[in-house]
C-alpha positions as CSV (number, residue, x, y, z in Angstrom):
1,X,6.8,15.0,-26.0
2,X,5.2,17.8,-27.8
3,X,4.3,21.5,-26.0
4,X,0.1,20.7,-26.3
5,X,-1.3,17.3,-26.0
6,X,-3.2,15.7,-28.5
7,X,-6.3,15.1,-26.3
8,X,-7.6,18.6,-25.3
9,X,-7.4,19.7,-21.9
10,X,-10.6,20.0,-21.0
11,X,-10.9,16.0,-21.7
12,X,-8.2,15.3,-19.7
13,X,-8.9,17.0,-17.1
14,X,-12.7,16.2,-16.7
15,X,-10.9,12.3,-17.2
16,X,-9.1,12.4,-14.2
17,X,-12.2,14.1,-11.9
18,X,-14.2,11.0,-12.9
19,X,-11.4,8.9,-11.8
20,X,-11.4,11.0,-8.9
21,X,-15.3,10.8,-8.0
22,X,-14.9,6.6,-8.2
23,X,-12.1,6.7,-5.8
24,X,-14.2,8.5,-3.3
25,X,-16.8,6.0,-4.2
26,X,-14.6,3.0,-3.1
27,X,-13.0,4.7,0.4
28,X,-16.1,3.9,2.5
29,X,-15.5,0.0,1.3
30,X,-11.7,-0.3,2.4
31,X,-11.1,-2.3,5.9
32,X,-10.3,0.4,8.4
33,X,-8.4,-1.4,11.4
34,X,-5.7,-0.6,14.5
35,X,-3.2,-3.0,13.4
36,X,-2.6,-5.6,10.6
37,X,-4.5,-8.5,10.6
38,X,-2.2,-10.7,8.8
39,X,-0.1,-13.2,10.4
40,X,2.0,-16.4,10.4
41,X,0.4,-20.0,10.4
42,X,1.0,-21.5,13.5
43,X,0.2,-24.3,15.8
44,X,0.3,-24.3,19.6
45,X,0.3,-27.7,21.9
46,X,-1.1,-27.5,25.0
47,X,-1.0,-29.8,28.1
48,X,-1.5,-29.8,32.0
49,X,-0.1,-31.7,34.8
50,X,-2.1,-30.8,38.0
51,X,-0.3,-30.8,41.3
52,X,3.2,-30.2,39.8
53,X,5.9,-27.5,39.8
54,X,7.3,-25.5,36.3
55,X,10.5,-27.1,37.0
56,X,8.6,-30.7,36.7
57,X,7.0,-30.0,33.8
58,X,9.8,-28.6,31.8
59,X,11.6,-31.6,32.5
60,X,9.5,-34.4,31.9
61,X,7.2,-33.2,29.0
62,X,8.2,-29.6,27.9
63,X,11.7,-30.4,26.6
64,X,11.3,-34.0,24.8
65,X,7.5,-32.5,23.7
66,X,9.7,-29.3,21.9
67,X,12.5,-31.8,20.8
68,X,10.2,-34.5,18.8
69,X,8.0,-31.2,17.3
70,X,11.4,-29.7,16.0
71,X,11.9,-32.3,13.1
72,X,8.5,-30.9,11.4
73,X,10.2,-29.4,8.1
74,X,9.0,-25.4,7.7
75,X,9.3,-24.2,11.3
76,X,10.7,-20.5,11.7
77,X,10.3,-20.3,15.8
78,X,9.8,-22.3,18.2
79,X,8.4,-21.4,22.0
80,X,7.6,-22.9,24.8
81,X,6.1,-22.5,27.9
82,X,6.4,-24.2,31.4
83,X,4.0,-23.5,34.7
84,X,2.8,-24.9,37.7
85,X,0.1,-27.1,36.4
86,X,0.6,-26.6,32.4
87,X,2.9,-26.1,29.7
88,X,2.8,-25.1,26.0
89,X,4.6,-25.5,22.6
90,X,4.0,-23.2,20.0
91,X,5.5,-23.3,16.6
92,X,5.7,-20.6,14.0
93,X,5.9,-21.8,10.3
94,X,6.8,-19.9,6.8
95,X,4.2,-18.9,4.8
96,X,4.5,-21.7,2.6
97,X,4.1,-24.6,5.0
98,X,1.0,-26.6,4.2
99,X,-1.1,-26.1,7.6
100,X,-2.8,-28.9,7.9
101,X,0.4,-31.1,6.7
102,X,2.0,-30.1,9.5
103,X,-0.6,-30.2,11.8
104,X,-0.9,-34.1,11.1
105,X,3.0,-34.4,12.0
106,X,2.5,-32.6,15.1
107,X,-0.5,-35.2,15.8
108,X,1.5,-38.4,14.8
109,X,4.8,-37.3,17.0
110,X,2.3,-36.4,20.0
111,X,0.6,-39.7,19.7
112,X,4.0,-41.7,19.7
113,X,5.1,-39.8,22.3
114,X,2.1,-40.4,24.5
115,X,3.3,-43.6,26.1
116,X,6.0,-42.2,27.4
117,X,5.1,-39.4,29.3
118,X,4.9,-39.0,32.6
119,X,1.5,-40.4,34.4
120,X,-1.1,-37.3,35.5
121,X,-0.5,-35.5,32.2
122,X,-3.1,-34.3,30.1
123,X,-3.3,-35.6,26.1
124,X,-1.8,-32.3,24.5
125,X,-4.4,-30.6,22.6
126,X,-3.0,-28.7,19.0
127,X,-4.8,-25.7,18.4
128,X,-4.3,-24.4,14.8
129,X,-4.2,-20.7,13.2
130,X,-4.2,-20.2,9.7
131,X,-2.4,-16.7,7.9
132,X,-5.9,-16.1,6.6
133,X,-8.2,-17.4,9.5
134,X,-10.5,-14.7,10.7
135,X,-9.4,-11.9,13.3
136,X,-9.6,-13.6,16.5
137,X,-10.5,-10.9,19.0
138,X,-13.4,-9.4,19.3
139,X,-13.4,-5.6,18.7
140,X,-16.6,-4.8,20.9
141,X,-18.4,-6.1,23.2
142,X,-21.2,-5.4,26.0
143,X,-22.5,-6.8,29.0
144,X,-26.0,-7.6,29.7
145,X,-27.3,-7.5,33.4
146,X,-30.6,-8.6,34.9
147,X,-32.0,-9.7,37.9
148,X,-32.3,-13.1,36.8
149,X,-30.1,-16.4,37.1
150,X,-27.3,-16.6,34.3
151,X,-28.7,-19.7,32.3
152,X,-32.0,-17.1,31.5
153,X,-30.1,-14.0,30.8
154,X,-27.5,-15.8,28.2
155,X,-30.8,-17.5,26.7
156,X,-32.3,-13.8,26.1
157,X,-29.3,-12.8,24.6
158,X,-29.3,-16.0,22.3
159,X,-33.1,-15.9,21.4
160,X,-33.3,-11.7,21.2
161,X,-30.4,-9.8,20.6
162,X,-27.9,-12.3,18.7
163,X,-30.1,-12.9,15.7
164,X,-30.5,-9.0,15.3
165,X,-26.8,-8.7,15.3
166,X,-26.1,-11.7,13.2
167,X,-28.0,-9.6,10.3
168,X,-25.7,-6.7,10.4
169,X,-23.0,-6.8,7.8
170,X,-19.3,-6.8,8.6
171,X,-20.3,-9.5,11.5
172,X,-18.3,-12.4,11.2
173,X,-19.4,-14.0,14.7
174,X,-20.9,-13.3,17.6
175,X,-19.9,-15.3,20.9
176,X,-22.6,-15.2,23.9
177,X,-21.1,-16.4,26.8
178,X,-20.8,-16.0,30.8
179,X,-23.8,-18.2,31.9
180,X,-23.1,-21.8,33.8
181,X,-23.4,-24.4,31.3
182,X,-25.8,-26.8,31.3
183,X,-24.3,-30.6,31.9
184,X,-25.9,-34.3,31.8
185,X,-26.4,-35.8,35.1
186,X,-26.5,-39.7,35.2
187,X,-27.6,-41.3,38.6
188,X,-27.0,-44.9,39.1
189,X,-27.3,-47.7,41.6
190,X,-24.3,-49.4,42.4
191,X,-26.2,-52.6,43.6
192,X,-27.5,-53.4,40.5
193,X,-24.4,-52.5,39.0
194,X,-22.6,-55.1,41.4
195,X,-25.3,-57.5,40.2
196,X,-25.3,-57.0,36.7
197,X,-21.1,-57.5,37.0
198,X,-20.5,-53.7,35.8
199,X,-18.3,-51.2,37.2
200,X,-18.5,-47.3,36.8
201,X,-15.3,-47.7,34.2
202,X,-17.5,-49.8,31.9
203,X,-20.0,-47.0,31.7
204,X,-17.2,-44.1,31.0
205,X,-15.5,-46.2,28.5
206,X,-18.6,-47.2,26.7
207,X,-19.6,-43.3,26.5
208,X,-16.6,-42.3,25.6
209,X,-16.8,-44.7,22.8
210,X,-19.9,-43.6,21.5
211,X,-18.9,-39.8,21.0
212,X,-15.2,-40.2,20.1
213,X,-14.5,-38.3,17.1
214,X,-11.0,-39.5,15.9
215,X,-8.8,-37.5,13.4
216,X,-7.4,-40.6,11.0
217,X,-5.3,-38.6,8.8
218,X,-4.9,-37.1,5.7
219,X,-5.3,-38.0,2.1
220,X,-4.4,-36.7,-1.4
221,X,-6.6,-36.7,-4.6
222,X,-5.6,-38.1,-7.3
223,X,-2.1,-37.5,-9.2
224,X,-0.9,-34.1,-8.7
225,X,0.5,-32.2,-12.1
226,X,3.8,-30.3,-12.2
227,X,2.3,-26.3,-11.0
228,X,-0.6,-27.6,-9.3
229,X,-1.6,-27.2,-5.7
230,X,-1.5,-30.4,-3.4
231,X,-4.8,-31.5,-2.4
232,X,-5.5,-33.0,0.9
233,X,-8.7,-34.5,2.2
234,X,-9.5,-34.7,6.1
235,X,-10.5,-38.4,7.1
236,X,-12.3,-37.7,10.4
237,X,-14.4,-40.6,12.1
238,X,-17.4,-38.9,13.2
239,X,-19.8,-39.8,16.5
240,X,-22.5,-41.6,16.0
241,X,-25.1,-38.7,17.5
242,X,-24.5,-35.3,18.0
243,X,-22.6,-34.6,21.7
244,X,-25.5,-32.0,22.9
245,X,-28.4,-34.7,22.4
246,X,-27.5,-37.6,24.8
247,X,-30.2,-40.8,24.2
248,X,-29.3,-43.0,26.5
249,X,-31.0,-46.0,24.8
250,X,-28.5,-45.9,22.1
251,X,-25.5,-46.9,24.0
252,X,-25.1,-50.3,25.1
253,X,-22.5,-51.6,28.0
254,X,-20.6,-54.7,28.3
255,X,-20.2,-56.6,31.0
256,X,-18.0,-59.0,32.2
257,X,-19.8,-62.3,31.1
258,X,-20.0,-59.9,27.2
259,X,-23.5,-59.4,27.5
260,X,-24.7,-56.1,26.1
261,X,-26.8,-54.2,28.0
262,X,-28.4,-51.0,27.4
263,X,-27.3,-47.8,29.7
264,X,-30.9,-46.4,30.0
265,X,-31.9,-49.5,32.0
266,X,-29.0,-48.8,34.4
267,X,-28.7,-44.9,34.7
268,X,-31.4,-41.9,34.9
269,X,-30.3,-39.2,32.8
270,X,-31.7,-35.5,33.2
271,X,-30.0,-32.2,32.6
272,X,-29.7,-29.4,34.4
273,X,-27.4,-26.7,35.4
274,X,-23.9,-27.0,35.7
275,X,-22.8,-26.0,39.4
276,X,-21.4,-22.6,39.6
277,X,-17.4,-22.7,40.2
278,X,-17.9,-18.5,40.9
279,X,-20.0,-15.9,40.9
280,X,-19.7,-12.4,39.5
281,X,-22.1,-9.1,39.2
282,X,-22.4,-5.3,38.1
283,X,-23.9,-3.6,40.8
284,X,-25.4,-6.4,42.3
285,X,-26.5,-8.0,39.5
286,X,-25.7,-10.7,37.2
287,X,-24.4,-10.2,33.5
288,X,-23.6,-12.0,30.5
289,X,-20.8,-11.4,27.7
290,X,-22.0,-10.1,24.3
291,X,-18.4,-10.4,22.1
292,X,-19.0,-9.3,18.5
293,X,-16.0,-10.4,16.0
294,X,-15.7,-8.5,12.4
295,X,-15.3,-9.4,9.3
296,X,-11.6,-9.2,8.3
297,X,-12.4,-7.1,5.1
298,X,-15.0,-4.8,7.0
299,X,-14.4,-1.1,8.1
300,X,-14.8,-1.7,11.8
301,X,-16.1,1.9,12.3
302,X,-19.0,1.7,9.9
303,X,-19.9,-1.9,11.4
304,X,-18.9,-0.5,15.7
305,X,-22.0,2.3,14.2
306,X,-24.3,-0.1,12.7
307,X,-24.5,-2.2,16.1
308,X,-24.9,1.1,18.2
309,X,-27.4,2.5,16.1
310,X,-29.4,-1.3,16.7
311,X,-28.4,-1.7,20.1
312,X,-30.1,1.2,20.9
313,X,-33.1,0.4,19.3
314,X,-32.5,-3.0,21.6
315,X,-32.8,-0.8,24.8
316,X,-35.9,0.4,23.8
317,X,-37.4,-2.9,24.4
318,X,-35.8,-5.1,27.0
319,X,-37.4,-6.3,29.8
320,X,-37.8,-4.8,33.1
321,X,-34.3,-4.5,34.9
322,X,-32.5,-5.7,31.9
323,X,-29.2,-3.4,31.2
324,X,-27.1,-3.5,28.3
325,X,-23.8,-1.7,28.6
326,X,-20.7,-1.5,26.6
327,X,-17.8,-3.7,27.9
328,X,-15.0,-3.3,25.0
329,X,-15.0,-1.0,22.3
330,X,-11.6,-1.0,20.4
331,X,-13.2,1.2,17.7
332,X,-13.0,4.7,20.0
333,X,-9.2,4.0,20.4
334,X,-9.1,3.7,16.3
335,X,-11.0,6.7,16.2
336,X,-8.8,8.9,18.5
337,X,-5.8,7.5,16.2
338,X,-7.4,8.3,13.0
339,X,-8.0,11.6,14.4
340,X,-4.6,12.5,15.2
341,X,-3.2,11.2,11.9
342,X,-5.8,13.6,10.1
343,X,-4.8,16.4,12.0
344,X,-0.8,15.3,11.1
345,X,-1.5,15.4,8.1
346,X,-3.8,18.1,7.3
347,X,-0.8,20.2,9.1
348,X,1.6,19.0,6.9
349,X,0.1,19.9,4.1
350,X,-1.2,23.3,5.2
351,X,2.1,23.9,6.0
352,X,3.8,22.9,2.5
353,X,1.1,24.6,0.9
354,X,1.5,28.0,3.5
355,X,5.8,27.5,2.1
356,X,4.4,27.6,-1.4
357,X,2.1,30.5,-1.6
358,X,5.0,32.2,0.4
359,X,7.6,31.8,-2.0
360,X,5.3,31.2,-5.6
361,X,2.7,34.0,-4.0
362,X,0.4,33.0,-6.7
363,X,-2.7,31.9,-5.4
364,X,-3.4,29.7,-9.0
365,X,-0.4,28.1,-8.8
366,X,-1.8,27.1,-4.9
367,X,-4.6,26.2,-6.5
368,X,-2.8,24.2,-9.3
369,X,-1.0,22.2,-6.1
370,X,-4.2,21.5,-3.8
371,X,-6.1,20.3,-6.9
372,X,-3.5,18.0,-8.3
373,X,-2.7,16.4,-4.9
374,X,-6.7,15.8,-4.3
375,X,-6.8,13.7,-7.5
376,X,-3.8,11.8,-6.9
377,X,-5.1,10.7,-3.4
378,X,-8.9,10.0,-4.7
379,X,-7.4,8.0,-7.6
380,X,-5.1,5.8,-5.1
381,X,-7.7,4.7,-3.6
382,X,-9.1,2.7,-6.5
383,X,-5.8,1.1,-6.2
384,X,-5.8,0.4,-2.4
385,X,-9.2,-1.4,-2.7
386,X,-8.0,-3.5,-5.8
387,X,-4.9,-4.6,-4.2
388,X,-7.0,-5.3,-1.0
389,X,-4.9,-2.8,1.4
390,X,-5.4,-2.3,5.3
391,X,-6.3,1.2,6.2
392,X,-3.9,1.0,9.7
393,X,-1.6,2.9,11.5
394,X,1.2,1.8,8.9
395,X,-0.5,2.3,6.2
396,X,-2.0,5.9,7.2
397,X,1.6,6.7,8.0
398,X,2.4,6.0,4.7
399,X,-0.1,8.5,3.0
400,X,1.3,10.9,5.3
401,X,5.1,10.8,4.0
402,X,4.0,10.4,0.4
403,X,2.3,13.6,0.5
404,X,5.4,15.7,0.5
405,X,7.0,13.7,-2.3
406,X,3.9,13.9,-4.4
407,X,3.9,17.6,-3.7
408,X,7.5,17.9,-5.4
409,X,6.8,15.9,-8.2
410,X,3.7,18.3,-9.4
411,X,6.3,21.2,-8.3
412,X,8.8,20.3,-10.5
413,X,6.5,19.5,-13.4
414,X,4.9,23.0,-12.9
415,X,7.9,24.8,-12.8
416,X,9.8,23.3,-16.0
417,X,6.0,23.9,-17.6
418,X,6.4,27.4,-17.0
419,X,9.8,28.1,-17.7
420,X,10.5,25.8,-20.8
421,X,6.4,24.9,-22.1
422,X,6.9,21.3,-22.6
423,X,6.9,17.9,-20.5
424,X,10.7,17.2,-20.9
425,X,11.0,17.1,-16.8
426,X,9.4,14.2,-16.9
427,X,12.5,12.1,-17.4
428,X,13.8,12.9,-14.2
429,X,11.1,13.0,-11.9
430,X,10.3,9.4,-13.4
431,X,14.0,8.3,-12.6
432,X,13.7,10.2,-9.1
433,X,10.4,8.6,-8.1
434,X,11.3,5.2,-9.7
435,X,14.4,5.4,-7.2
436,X,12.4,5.8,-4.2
437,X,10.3,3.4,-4.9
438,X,12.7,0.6,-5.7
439,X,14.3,1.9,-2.5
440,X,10.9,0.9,-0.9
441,X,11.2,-2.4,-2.7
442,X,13.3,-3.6,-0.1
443,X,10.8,-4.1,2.4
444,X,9.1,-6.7,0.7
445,X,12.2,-8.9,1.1
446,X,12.4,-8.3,4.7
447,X,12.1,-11.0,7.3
448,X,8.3,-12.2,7.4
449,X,7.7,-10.9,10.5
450,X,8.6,-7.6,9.8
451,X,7.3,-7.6,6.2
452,X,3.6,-8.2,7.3
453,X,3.5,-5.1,9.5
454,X,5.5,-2.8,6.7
455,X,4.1,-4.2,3.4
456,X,1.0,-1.9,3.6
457,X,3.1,0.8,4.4
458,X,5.6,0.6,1.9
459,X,2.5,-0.5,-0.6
460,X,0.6,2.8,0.0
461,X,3.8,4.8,-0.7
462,X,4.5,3.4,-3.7
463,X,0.9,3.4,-5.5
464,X,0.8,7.7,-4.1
465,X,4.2,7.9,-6.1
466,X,3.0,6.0,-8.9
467,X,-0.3,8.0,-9.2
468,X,1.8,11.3,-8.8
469,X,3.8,10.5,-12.6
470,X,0.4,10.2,-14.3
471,X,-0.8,13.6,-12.5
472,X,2.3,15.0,-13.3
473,X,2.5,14.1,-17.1
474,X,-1.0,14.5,-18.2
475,X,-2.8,16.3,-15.3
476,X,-0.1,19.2,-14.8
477,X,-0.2,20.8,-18.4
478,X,-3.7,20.6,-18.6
479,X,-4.3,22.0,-15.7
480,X,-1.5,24.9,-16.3
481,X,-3.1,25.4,-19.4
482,X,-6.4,26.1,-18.5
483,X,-5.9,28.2,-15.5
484,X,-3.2,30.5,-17.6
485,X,-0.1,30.1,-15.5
486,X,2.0,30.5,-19.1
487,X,0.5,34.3,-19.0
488,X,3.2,36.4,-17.4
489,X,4.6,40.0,-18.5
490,X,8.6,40.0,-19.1
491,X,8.8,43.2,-16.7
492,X,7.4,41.1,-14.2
493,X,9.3,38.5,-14.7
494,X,12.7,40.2,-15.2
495,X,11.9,41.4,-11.5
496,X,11.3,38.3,-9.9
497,X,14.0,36.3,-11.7
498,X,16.4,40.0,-10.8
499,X,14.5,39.5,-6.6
500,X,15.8,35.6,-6.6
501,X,19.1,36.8,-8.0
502,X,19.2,38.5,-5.4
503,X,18.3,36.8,-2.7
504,X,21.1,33.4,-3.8
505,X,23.6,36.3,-4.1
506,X,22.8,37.0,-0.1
507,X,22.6,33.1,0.8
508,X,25.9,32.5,-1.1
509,X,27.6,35.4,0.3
510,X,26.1,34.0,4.2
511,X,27.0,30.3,3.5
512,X,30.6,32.1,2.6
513,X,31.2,33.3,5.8
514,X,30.1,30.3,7.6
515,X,32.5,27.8,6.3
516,X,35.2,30.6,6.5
517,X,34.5,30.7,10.5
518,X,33.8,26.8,11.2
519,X,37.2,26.4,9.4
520,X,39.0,28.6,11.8
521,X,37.3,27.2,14.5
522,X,37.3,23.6,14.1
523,X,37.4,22.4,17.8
524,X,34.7,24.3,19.3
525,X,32.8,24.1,15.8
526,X,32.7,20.3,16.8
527,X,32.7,20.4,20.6
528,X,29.1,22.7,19.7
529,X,28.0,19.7,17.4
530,X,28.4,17.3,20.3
531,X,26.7,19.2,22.7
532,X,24.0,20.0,20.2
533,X,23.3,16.4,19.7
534,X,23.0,15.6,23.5
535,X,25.5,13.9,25.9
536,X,24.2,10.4,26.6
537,X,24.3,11.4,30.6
538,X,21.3,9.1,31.3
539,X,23.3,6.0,30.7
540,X,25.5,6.5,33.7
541,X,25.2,4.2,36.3
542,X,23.3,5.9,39.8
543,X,26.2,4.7,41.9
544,X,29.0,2.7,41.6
545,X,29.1,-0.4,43.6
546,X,32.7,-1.5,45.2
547,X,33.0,-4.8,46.3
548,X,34.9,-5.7,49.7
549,X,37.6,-7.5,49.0
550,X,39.3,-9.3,51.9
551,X,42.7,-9.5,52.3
552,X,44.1,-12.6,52.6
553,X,45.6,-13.6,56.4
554,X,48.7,-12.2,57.4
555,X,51.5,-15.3,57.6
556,X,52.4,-16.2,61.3
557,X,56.2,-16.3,61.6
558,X,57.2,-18.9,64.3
C-alpha cells in the first residue's frame, strides 16, 4: 500500500459524503418496529365440546387429535391445549415445510378422524400462519362513541372514516368492528310444512348445501425440473351465490315423495339485527372498534403520524355527539424505547469521545473520530435497507455495541497513520474485525427460534464493522491528510512520547506492587473476590420445614 493514494483526497472524501447524504436519504424508508415480525409457519386446530370438563376433552379428542397430527413430516413443536368447553393443537414447522402441503395433511387426518370422535364436538377448524403473512396485531386503534345504536355507528365508520384511512400509505388493513351483526331471519309455518311432508332438517340441509364451500385438495402443475420450486394449485368448490346475499328462490328443498320445491314458497326471509348477547359503553354511550394494521415493511411511526394528523381533521367534522378516542397506540411505547436507546447511545459515544480528547487532547483528531463514525453509520444504512433489516430493539442494540468497535478501528488506523505514514495497519484490524465478525456468524446457525430474534442484531453488527474497514482504509488517510494531523514539531513530540514514558513507568511500577501483595495474601485476596462478586444469600430457603415423624409403637411384652 503506498503512503498517498492514487485518487486525491479531496475525491475521496467528497466520495464517501455522497454515500453519506444517500444513506440519510434511505433512513426514513426502513420499517421501524418493537419486536421482529418474522416468525415460524404454523397451523393451529381448534375445536369445542360444550358442557364438558378439561379432563374430558384431553381424553377423548386432545390426545388421539395431537397423536394422528404428529406423523405430518416437518414439525419442530407441537402444543396443545385442553379447557372446559374447548381444546387446541398447534404445530410449529421448519422454515422449509411447504405450508399449504401440510395444511392438506392436517385436513385429510382431521377428516378421517372425524367419525370417531366423541358425539357434541365441534368439526376442528385449522387456522394457518405463514413466516411472511402480514403482522397480525393491530398497532393502533380508536374507539368511536355516539349516541346512536351500534349497527349505525360501525356503518359511519365503514362509509366515513375507513375509506380516508384505507388511502394512507403503510395501511395494510383496517378492521371495523364492535356493532351486532346483522343475521337472516326465516319464518315458517310448520303446518304447511307437515303438509308438504318437510321437516325443519330438510330446510338446513338444503341451505347448507347451497353455501358449502369445500376444500378438495391440492394439485401440482406440470413436471417439476431438478432446482425448481413445487407448484401447487388450490381446488376449492365454491358456493353457488355469495353467503351475504341470500335469494331464497334459488334453493330448492326436497321432500319426502323427491319433489323439489322451492324455499321462498315455504319461508319469509328478512334481515335484520342480530340480538345483542351484551352490551358495553364509554360514559354512557355506545362505541365501535377502529383497529388499523400496518404494513410489514412500513415505519409505524411515520404511518401512527399520518393517521393522527387525518384523524384530526376527521374530528373536525363528525356529527353531533360523535367521539373519536384513541384505544391502542403501540407506537408511544416504541417511541419511549427509541428514546432511551438514543440517549444510550449518544452517552456512549460522548463518553468515548470525552476519553479521547482526554488522552489525544487534540481537538482534530476528535474531529477526525466524530466525522469518520458519522459516515460509517449513514453509509450502513444503504445496506440495512438493501438487505431489508428491521429497525427493533435487537437491531438498535446492535448499532449501539458496534459503535465502540468502529471507534477502535478508525483509532488504530489513525494512530499507525501518524506514527509510520502508511496503511500497513490495515492487515490487522482486517484480521481483528473479520474475527468478530465470524464470531457473530454463529448466530445465524442458531436454533430457529432464536435466530429470527438475533439475526437483525447480529446483521447490523456485522455491516457497521464491515463499513468501518472501508472508512478505515480509504476514508482515514484522506481525512488525516487534509486536516494536517502528520504536522507535529519533534520537541513536541519528544515530550509527549518522554510524558507517556512516563506515565507506563508509574503503571508498571503500581501493577508491581499489586501482584507482589495479592501473592502474599492469597486467601483474603480471594475471600475479597468472593465477597466482591456477591454471596448468593437470596437463594436460601425462608424456613426450613421439618416433618413429624412418628415413631413407630412401642412392643407390648406379655
Amino acid at each position: 500500500m503506498s503512503k498517498s493514494p492514487k485518487i486525491s483526497s479531496f475525491s475521496i472524501i467528497v466520495a464517501f459524503i455522497c454515500v453519506a447524504l444517500v444513506g440519510l436519504a434511505f433512513l426514513p424508508m426502513l420499517p421501524v418496529k418493537l419486536s421482529p415480525s418474522r416468525n415460524l409457519p404454523k397451523l393451529t386446530v381448534s375445536y369445542t365440546m360444550p358442557g364438558n370438563p378439561a379432563r374430558v376433552i384431553e381424553a377423548e379428542i386432545t390426545s388421539s387429535l395431537e397423536a394422528m397430527l404428529a406423523r405430518i413430516s416437518g414439525i419442530r413443536e407441537i402444543r396443545s391445549k385442553s379447557a372446559n368447553g374447548s381444546g387446541s393443537v398447534t404445530l410449529e414447522f421448519d422454515k422449509h415445510t411447504n405450508i399449504d402441503a401440510a395444511r392438506f395433511e392436517a385436513s385429510t387426518i382431521v377428516r378421517q378422524l372425524w367419525p370417531e370422535l366423541p358425539e357434541g364436538v365441534s368439526y376442528p377448524v385449522i387456522e394457518m400462519s405463514r413466516p411472511d403473512e402480514k403482522d397480525s396485531y393491530p398497532f393502533i386503534s380508536y374507539t368511536l362513541n355516539a349516541p346512536a345504536s351500534f349497527i349505525y355507528i360501525q356503518q359511519y365508520a365503514e362509509e366515513h372514516i375507513k375509506p380516508r384511512l384505507t388511502g394512507l400509505a403503510g395501511i395494510y388493513k383496517i378492521d371495523v368492528r364492535g356493532a351486532t351483526p346483522m343475521e337472516w331471519q326465516l319464518v315458517y309455518d310448520s303446518r304447511q310444512l307437515d303438509l308438504l311432508d318437510i321437516t325443519l332438517q330438510d330446510i338446513i340441509q338444503a341451505i347448507q348445501t347451497y353455501y358449502t364451500q369445500e376444500f378438495l385438495g391440492l394439485v401440482t402443475t406440470g413436471h417439476k425440473e431438478p432446482g425448481e420450486k413445487q407448484e401447487w394449485i388450490r381446488l376449492v368448490l365454491l358456493p353457488g351465490e355469495k353467503s351475504d346475499l341470500f335469494d331464497s328462490s334459488q334453493i330448492t328443498v326436497t321432500n319426502k315423495a323427491d319433489k323439489l320445491i322451492r324455499l321462498d314458497q315455504l319461508l319469509k326471509v328478512s334481515r335484520q339485527e342480530e340480538t345483542p348477547q351484551s352490551y358495553y359503553r364509554i360514559n354512557g354511550l355506545n362505541f365501535i372498534y377502529i383497529s388499523i394494521r400496518a404494513e410489514e415493511t412500513a415505519n409505524q411511526l411515520q404511518v401512527a403520524s399520518h393517521i393522527r394528523q387525518e384523524i384530526e381533521e376527521i374530528r373536525q367534522n363528525l356529527p353531533p355527539g360523535y367521539e373519536l378516542h384513541v384505544g391502542y397506540d403501540a407506537t408511544r411505547y416504541i417511541r419511549e424505547e427509541l428514546e432511551k436507546i438514543y440517549f444510550r447511545s449518544a452517552l456512549t459515544v460522548i463518553i468515548l469521545l470525552l476519553f479521547v480528547l482526554l488522552i489525544t487532547r487534540s481537538l482534530r483528531y476528535l474531529l477526525l473520530i466524530l466525522i469518520s463514525l458519522l459516515i460509517n453509520l449513514a453509509t450502513a444504512i444503504i445496506l440495512y435497507y438493501l438487505l431489508k433489516l428491521e429497525m427493533q430493539l435487537y437491531s438498535l442494540a446492535g448499532i449501539t455495541i458496534s459503535l465502540s468497535l468502529i471507534i477502535d478501528n478508525t483509532i488504530v488506523m489513525i494512530e499507525h497513520m501518524r506514527i509510520r505514514q502508511n496503511c500497513n495497519a490495515f492487515l490487522p484490524v482486517l484480521t481483528a474485525t473479520l474475527t468478530t465478525a465470524g464470531a457473530l456468524m454463529i448466530i445465524f446457525f442458531l436454533d430457529e427460534k432464536l435466530r429470527i430474534n438475533l439475526q437483525d442484531f447480529a446483521a447490523v453488527v456485522i455491516i457497521n464493522l464491515l463499513v468501518s474497514l472501508l472508512i478505515a482504509l480509504f476514508l482515514v488517510p484522506a481525512l488525516i491528510e487534509k486536516i494536517g494531523l502528520y504536522s507535529r514539531k519533534t520537541k513536541k513530540r519528544k515530550v509527549k512520547r518522554s510524558f507517556s514514558k512516563r506515565i507506563a513507568v508509574y503503571f508498571t511500577r503500581f501493577y508491581e506492587k499489586q501482584i507482589v501483595f495479592l501473592s502474599n495474601w492469597k486467601k483474603t485476596a480471594c475471600l475479597l473476590l468472593i465477597l466482591l462478586f456477591g454471596l448468593p444469600v437470596f437463594m436460601l430457603p425462608d424456613k426450613i420445614e421439618v416433618e413429624d415423624k412418628q415413631l413407630p409403637p412401642a412392643p407390648t411384652i406379655w
